[in-house]
SEMI-625833 format. One record per residue (C-alpha): x negated, y, z negated; residue in one letter. Coordinates in steps of 0.5 Angstrom, whole numbers, padded with zeros to 4 digits, always signed. Example, Ala and Ser with C-alpha at 12.3 -4.5 7.8 and 13.67 -1.06 7.14 Angstrom:
2
-0025-0009-0016a -0027-0002-0014s 
//
This chain:
478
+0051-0005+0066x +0048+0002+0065x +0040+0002+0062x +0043+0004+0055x +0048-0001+0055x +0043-0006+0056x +0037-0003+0051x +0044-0005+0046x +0044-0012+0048x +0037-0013+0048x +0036-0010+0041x +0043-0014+0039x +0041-0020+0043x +0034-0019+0038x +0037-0018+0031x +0040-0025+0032x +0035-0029+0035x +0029-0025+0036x +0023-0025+0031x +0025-0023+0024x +0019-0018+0021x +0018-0015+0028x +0025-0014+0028x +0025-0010+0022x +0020-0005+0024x +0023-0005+0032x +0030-0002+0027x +0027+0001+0021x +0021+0006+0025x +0026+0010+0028x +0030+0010+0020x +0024+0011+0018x +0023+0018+0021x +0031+0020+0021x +0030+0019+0013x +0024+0023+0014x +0026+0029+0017x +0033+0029+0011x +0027+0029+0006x +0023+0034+0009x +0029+0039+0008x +0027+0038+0001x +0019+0038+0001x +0020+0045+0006x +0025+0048+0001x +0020+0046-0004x +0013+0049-0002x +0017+0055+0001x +0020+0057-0006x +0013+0055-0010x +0011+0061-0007x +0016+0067-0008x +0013+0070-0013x +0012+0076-0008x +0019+0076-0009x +0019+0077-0016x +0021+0071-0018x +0017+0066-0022x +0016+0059-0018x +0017+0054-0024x +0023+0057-0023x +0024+0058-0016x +0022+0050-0015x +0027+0047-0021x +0032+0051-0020x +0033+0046-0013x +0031+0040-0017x +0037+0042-0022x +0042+0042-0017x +0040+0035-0013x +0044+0031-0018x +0050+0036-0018x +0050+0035-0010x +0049+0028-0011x +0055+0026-0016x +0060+0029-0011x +0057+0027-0004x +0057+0019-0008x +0065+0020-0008x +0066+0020-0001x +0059+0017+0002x +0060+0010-0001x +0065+0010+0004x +0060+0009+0009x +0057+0003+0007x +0065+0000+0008x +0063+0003+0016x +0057+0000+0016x +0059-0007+0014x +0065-0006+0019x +0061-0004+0025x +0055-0009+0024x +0059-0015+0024x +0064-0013+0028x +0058-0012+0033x +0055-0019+0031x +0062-0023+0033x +0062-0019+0040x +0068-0016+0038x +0068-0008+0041x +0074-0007+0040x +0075-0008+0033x +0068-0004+0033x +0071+0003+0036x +0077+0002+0031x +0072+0001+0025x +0068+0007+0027x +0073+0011+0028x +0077+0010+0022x +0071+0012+0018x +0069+0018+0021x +0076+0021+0020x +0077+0019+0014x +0070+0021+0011x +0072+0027+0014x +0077+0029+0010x +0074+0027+0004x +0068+0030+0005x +0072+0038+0006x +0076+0037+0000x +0069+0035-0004x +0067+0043-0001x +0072+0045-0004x +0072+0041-0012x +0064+0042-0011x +0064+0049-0011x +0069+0050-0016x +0066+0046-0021x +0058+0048-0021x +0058+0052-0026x +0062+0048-0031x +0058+0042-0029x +0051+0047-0030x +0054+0049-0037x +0055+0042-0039x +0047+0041-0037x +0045+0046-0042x +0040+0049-0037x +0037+0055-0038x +0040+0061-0037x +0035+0063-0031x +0035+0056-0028x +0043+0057-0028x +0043+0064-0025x +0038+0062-0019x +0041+0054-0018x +0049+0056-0018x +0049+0061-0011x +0044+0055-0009x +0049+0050-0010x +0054+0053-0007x +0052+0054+0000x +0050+0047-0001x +0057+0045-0002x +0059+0049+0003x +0055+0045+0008x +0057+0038+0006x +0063+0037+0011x +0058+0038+0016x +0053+0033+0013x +0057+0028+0012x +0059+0028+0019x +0052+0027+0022x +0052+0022+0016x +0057+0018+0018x +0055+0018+0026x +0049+0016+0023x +0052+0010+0019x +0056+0008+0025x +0051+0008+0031x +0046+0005+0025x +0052-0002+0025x +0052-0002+0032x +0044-0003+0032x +0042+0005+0035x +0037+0008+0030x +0034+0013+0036x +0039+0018+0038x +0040+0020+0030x +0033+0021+0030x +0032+0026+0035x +0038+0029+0032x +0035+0030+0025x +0029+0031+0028x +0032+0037+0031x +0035+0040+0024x +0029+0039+0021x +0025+0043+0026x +0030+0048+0026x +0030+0048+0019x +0023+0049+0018x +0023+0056+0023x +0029+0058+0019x +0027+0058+0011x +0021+0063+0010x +0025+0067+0015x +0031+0067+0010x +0028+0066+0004x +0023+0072+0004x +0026+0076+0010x +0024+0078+0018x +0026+0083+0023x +0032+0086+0018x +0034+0080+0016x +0034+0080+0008x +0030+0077+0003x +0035+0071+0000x +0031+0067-0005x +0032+0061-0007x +0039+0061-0003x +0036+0063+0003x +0034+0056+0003x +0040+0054+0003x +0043+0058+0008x +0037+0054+0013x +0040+0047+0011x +0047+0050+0013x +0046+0053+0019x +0041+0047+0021x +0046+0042+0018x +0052+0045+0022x +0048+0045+0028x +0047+0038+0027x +0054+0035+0027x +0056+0039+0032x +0052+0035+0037x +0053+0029+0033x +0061+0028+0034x +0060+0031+0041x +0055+0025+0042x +0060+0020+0039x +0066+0022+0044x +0061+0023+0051x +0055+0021+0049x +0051+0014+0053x +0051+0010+0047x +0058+0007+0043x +0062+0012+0043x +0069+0013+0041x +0076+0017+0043x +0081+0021+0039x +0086+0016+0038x +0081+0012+0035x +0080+0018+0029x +0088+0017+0028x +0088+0014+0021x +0092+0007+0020x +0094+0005+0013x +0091-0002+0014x +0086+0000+0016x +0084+0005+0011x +0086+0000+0005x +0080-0004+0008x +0076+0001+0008x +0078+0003+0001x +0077-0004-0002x +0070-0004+0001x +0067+0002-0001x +0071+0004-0007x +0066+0001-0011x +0059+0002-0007x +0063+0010-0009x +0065+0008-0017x +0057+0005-0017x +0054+0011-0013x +0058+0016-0017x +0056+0013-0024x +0049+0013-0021x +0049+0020-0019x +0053+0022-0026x +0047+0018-0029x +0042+0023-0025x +0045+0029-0028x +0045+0026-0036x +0038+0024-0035x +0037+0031-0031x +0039+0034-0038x +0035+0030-0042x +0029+0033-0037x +0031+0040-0038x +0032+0039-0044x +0024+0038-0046x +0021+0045-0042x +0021+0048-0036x +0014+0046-0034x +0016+0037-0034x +0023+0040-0030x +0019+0043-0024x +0014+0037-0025x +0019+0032-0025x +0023+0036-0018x +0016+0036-0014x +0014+0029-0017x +0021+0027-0015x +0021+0030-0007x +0014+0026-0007x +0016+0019-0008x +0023+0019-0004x +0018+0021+0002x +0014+0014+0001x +0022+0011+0000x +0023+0013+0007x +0018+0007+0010x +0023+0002+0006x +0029+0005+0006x +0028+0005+0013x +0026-0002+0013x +0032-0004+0008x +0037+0000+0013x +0035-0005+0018x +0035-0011+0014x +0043-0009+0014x +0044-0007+0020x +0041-0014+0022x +0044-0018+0016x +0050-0015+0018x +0050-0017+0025x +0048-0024+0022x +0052-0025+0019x +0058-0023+0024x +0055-0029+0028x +0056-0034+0022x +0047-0034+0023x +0048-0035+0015x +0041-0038+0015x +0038-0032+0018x +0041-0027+0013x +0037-0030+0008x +0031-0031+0012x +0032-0023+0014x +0032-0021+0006x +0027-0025+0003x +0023-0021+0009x +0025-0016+0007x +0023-0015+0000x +0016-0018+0000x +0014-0013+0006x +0018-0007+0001x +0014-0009-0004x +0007-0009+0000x +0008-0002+0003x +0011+0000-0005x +0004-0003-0008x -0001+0000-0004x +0003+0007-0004x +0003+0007-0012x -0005+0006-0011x -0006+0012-0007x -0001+0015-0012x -0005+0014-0018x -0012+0016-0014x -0009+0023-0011x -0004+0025-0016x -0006+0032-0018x -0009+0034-0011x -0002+0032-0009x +0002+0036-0014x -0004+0042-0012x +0000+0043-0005x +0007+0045-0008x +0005+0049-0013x -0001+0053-0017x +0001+0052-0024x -0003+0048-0028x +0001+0045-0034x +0006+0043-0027x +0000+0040-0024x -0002+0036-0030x +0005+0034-0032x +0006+0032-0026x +0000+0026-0026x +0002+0023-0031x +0009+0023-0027x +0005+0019-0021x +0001+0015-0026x +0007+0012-0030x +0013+0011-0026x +0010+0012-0019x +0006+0005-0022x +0013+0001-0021x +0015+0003-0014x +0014-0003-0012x +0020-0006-0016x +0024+0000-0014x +0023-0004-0007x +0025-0010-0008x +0032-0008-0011x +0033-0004-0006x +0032-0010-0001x +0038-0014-0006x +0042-0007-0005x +0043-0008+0002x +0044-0015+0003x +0050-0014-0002x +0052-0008+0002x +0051-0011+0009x +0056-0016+0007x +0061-0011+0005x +0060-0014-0002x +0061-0008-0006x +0062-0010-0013x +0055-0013-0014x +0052-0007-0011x +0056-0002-0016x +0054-0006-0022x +0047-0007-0020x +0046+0001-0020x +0050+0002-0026x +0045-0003-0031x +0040+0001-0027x +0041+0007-0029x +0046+0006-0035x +0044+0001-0038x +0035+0003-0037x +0034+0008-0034x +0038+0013-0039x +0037+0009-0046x +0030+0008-0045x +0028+0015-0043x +0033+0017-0050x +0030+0013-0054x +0022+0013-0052x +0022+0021-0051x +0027+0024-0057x +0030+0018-0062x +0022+0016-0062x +0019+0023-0060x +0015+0020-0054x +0016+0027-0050x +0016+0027-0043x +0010+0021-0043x +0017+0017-0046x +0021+0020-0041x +0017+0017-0035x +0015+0010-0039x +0022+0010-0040x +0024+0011-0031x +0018+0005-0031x +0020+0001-0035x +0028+0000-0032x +0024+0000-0025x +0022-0007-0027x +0027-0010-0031x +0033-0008-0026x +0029-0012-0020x +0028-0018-0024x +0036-0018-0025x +0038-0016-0018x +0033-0022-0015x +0037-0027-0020x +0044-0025-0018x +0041-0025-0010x +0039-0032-0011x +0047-0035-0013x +0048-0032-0005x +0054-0030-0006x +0053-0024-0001x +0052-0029+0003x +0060-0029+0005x +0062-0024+0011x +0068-0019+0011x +0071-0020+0017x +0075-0026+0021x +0070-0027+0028x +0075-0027+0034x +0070-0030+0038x +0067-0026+0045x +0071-0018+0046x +0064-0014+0047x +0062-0011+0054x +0056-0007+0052x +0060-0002+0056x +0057+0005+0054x +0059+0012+0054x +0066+0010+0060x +0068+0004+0055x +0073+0009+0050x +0077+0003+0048x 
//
């Protein structure tokens, strides 16, 4: 047995016996940093275009143009991306039931398949920015910088998705530290790239605000490239052509499971594009606040969405096993250390949250917005934490329809009325806007906590064949 054939089975044998909490930070650390670095793409482009006014621009802009674009990305990469968690569910419990096998399959069909889908989204994405900036009703001047930007990012999405769901398969299989050192190779790549592409180097053009895009291209091209050299010649699972080859019961599986984690994350995503128009709607300033303030928490939710990557691997894993008891055990966990870490964020929040704003950009009407942001809606993160928690055991069990509607009360049935009535109906500005993000923050977590206690995610999607797995490494191709 090779040493990474044997570091897998000592991490499958402590998912499925070992102590719960350290387990969850033994998986979750290296997740962490990989979700660390995918949000550093954003901070770096963030406090790089927070400086271009020597280029003529003005950084409000500059900084919200990006923002502007996020849930536009967002909307399409969710028509495809929720396929992954079908990946996921697939890989762990197959993982869980020793059966290899089923699990190179597994692998196989969702990364040929993501493929594909992930090309046609490059080229409906590009041909559809605009109409969807027009829908938003931006300022012109936002649309003028945010349109080439989009674009480029489009063109980058196959090239993401690849690493996404070579990412999302080894994460089943229980290896979160070879996507780490990945991404964390794209994001260093990343980091030299943008001032040289943004404000131009040793003749190479001044590009802007598109530059950043074009260094999130080139890093991100870079990235896939290893990733699917890794995932047919590496030394941890690894997969052959023939597994690539898509078989009709196998893709309608796939499809069964993540259509509605995709139907939920397209609805959530269409909801961030409605609540970014309520946004831009009220200035430029709460906009650009809104953009950075954003960026900021999504870097603390790196802690717990590491942690809740884990509980579904390891729920996943669990659950394969028929360990039923253990499942849940791994939940409840996971949601009391989620809230924990959340709480004692939202604390530092509130006590730095101007010098925080003060490191991304010099405007002052931004820096005073952006306070109250993090004073308001950063106060309810914990709660975002705990359904967060909920989320992922519905997913690692390969439950989709609850997940979907979770994410559509949040967003659709809060998030998005609340802000409206708070900020316009009720002329509460952007104070009801970020009240409105609170409040749907607490509500959404105590309904998720109900639907968790029926256990019905408790249920795995899969037929254990009984013990298939030999560990085998990089010269087991199936």
């Amino acid at each position: 047995m090779s040493k990474t054939a044997e570091t897998s089975k000592k991490m499958q044998d402590m998912i499925l016996d070992g102590p719960i909490a350290k387990t969850l930070f033994v998986l979750g650390w290296p997740m962490m940093l990989t979700q660390f670095f995918q949000m550093a793409y954003n901070l770096i482009d963030t406090y790089w275009l927070g400086k271009t006014g020597s280029l003529g621009l003005n950084p409000v802009e500059a900084v919200a143009a990006p923002s502007l674009a996020w849930p536009i990305v967002f909307l399409f990469i969710s028509l495809a991306s929720g396929l992954s968690v079908a990946g996921v569910a697939l890989v762990s419990q197959y993982t869980g039931a020793k059966d290899e096998e089923e699990v190179k399959k597994s692998a196989g069909q969702v990364m040929g398949l993501l493929t594909l889908l992930s090309i046609a989204i490059c080229f409906v994405g590009i041909l559809a920015t605009d109409f969807v900036l027009d829908f938003m009703g931006a300022e012109p001047a936002l649309v003028e910088l945010a349109s080439p930007y989009i674009k480029v990012i489009f063109v980058s999405m196959p090239f993401m998705f690849m690493m996404m769901t070579y990412a999302a398969i080894l994460r089943g299989w229980g290896d979160m530290k070879t996507p780490m050192y990945i991404m964390a190779f794209s994001v260093m790549l990343n980091i030299i790239l943008d001032p040289i592409l943004i404000f131009g180097w040793g003749g190479i053009p001044a590009l802007g605000v598109t530059g950043a895009a074009y260094a999130t291209l080139i890093s991100r091209v870079i990235a896939a490239i290893i990733g699917i050299y890794l995932l047919f010649r590496g030394n941890s699972l690894t997969i052959s052509m023939g597994h690539l080859k898509l078989e009709k019961e196998r893709v309608i599986q796939i499809f069964k499971i993540g259509i509605p984690a995709s139907v939920g994350q397209a609805m959530v995503a269409f909801g961030f594009v409605i609540l970014m128009g309520l946004v831009a709607q009220t200035s430029t300033v709460v906009l650009a606040a809104y953009g950075i303030g954003n960026r900021v928490i999504n870097m603390v939710f790196v802690i717990t969405g590491g942690l809740t990557g884990a509980s579904i691997t390891m729920i996943g894993q669990n659950l394969g096993a028929k360990n039923i008891k253990r499942a849940g055990k791994v939940l409840n966990t996971t949601m009391a250390i989620t809230a924990f870490l959340l709480f004692l964020c939202s604390v530092v929040f509130y006590i730095f949250r101007k010098p925080i704003f003060e490191i991304f950009i010099d405007d002052p009407e931004v820096i005073e917005e952006g306070g109250r942001f993090l004073m308001f809606f950063g106060s309810t993160i914990l709660f975002f934490g705990v359904f967060g928690s909920v989320q992922s055991a519905f997913q690692a069990s390969g439950h989709t329809i609850p997940s979907m509607v979770l994410g559509i009360i949040r967003l659709w049935c809060l998030r998005v009325p609340l802000v409206y009535l708070l900020a316009f109906t009720l002329d509460g500005g952007s104070t009801g806007i970020w009240v409105g993000m609170m409040l749907s923050n607490v509500i959404s977590a105590i309904i998720a906590i109900a639907w968790a206690a029926k256990g019905t995610w408790k249920t795995p999607i899969i037929e254990k064949r009984g013990p298939k797995m030999s560990l085998g490494g990089a010269n087991s191709h199936g």
